[in-house]
N, C-alpha and C positions, 0 to 999 in steps of 0.2 A: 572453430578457432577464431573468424575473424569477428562473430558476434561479442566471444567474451573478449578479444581483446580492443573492438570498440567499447560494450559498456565500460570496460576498467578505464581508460582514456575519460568518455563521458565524466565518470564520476570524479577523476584526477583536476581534470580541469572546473567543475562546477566549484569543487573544493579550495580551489587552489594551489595543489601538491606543487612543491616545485620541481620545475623540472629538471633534466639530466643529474636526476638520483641517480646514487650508487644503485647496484644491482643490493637487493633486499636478502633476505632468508625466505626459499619458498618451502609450501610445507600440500603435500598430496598424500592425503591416510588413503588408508585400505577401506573397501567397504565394509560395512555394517554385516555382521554374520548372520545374525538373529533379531527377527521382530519382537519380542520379549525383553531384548536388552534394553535399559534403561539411557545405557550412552553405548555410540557405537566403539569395538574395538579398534584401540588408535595407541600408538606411543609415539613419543617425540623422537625426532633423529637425535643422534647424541649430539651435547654443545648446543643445543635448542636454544633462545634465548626464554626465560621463565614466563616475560611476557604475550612468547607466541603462545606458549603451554595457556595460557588467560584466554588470551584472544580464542583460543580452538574451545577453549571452556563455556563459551558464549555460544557458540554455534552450537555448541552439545545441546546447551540447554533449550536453545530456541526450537530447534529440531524435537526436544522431545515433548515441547509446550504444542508443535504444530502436531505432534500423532497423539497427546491427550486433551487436544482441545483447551491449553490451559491459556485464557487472556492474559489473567491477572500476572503471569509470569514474563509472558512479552512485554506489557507494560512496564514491570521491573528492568527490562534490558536496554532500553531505548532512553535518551537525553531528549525530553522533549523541547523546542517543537523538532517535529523530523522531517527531512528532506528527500521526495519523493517523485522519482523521476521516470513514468510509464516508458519502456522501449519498445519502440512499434514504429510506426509511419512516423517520416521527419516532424510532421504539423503536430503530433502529438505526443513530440517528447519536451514537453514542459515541465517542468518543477512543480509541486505544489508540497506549503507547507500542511506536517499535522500537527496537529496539538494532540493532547489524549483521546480527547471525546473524538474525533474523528479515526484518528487509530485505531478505535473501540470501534466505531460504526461499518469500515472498511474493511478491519479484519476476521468478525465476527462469523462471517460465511465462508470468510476461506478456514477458520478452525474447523468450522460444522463440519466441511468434506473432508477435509485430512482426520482428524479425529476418525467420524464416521468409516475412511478407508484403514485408515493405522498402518499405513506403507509407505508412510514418506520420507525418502533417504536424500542427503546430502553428500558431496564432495566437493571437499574443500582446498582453494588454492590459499593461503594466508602470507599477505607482504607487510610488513613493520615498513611505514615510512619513516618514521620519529622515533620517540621513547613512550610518544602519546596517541600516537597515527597508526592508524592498522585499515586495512584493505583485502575484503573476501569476496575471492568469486566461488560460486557453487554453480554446479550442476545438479539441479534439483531432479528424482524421478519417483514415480508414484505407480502405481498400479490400480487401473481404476477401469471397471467393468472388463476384467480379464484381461487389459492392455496396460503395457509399458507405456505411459506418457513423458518426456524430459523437458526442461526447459532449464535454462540460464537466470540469475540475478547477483548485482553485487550490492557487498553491506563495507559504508566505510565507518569505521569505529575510533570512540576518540576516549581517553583515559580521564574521566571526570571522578574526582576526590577517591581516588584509591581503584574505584570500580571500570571498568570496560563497559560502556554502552554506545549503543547503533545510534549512529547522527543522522545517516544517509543511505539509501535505499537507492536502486536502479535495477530497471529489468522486470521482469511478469513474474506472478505467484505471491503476491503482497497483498494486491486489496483482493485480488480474483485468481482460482486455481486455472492453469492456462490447460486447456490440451486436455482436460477430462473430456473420458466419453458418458456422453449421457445418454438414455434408453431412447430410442424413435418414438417420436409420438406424433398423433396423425397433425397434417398441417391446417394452422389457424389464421382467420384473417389477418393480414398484415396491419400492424398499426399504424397509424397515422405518424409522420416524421416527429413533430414537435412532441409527443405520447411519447414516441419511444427515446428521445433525448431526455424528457423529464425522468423517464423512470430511471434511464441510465447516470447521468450525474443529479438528478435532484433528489430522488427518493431517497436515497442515501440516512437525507437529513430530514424534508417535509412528510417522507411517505409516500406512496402511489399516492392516496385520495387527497393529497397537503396537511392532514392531520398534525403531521411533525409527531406523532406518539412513535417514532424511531430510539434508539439508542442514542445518537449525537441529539436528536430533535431535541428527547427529554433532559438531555445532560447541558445541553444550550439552553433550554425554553423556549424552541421557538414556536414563533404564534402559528395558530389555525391558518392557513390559509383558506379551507372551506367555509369559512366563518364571514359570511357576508360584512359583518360590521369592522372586519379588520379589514377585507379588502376596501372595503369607502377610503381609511386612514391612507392611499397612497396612490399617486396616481399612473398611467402606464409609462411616463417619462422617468420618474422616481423609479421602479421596478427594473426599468429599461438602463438606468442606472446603474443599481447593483450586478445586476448581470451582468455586465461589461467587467467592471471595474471591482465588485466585492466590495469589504467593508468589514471593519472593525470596531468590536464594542468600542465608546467613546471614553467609558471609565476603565477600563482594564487592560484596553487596547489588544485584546484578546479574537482571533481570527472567527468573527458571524458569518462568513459567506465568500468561499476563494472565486474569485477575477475568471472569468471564461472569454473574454478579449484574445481574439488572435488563436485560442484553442479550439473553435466551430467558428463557420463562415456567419456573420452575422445575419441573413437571409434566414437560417436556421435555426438563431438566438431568437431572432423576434418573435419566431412562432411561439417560444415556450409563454409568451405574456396573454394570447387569447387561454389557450390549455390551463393556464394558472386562476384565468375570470373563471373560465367555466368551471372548474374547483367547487365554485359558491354557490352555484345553480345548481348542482347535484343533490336530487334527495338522500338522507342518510339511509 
């Protein structure tokens, strides 16, 4: 109780909701009967307002986009850019905006496992702040290598030309399925600290080897970094730059690379600039 009713607060305030709202319409369906059904069985209390009936029609969907692996349909739901906000340790509940290509890039593995399990069940609290404003907390649970896993996330949604789509994100199970169990496998050397930050937020977009032949990589273009004659083009101040502070194409003004300033100790950031040389010196 007190985590959902932190994140709901979090994303109130990020947003701006104002505060001392009226109490809302709240709305808790029944579970889902059957893995087969398409939408889970739900009816609205009576006097429902038509727009919660919308708003619940959003979660149907997305819910059944996550147990058929469908992107293209997430993408449909969402107003981009989206606002996305990990809940975990204080230092690491930062915002970051997506655009599409990163949406694509972040959410591509968590379809793979939900699809691949086809057990992912939702319940849903639904508050109308406005005529245009909607706020959903779910308790998300899954079944995965014979265990119950749960977790929490909320979506705030806002009414853009007729349609209902997700603005705002908050909570685990978005870029990564939280709480899966995966198979024991025997234990491997530990990586090197700045190796395993690279792979955890860079790879995303460069790729483990810097390649960038990723989803976001290829949907951005961005360059090789294994490419010796690209790394010459910039120097470890210039590099040491973007990582701090990100950066935006100049003509599109279109988000190339989000700010990690203040989200890892910088003692931690500067390792990733040797890991990124040695890129270049790798034989293929």
């Amino acid at each position: 109780m007190r985590e959902a009713t932190s994140m709901k607060w979090a994303v109130l305030i990020l947003l701006g909701a104002a505060a001392g709202a009226q109490p809302k319409p709240k709305l808790k369906p029944k579970a889902a009967p059957g893995l087969k059904e398409a939408v889970p069985s739900w009816a609205p209390p009576e006097g429902a307002p038509a727009e919660l009936v919308r708003v619940r029609a959003v979660c149907d969907a997305l819910e059944l986009a996550f147990r058929e692996g469908d992107l293209e349909t997430t993408l449909d739901l969402a107003d981009f850019p989206v606002l996305y906000v990990p809940v975990g340790a204080p230092s690491t509940e930062v915002g970051d905006s997506w655009d599409r290509a990163h949406w694509m890039g972040l959410l591509t593995p968590a379809l793979e496992t939900t699809a691949r399990n086809g057990k992912l069940r939702g319940e849903y609290e639904i508050e109308l702040l406005s005529s245009s404003l909607a706020l959903v907390l779910t308790k998300h649970s899954m079944i995965e290598q014979g265990r119950l896993v749960t977790w929490r996330s909320a979506m705030h949604l806002v009414l853009r030309d007729g349609k209902w789509k997700i603005k705002a994100l908050a909570g685990k199970g978005w870029a990564e399925v939280p709480g899966t169990v995966q198979p024991q496998r025997p234990k491997q050397a530990q990586l090197p600290p700045a190796v395993e930050l690279f792979n955890k937020r860079c790879a995303t977009c460069h790729g483990k080897d810097g390649k960038g032949k990723t989803v976001v990589g290829e949907e951005l273009g961005i360059p090789d970094l294994s490419d010796p004659a690209f790394q010459a083009t910039f120097t470890d101040a210039e590099a040491w730059g973007r990582i701090l502070d990100g950066f935006n194409d100049k003509e599109t003004g279109r988000l190339r690379m989000p700010a990690f300033r203040d989200k890892y100790p910088e003692a931690d950031l500067k390792e990733l600039i040797p890991h990124m040389r040695s890129l270049a010196r790798r034989k293929p």
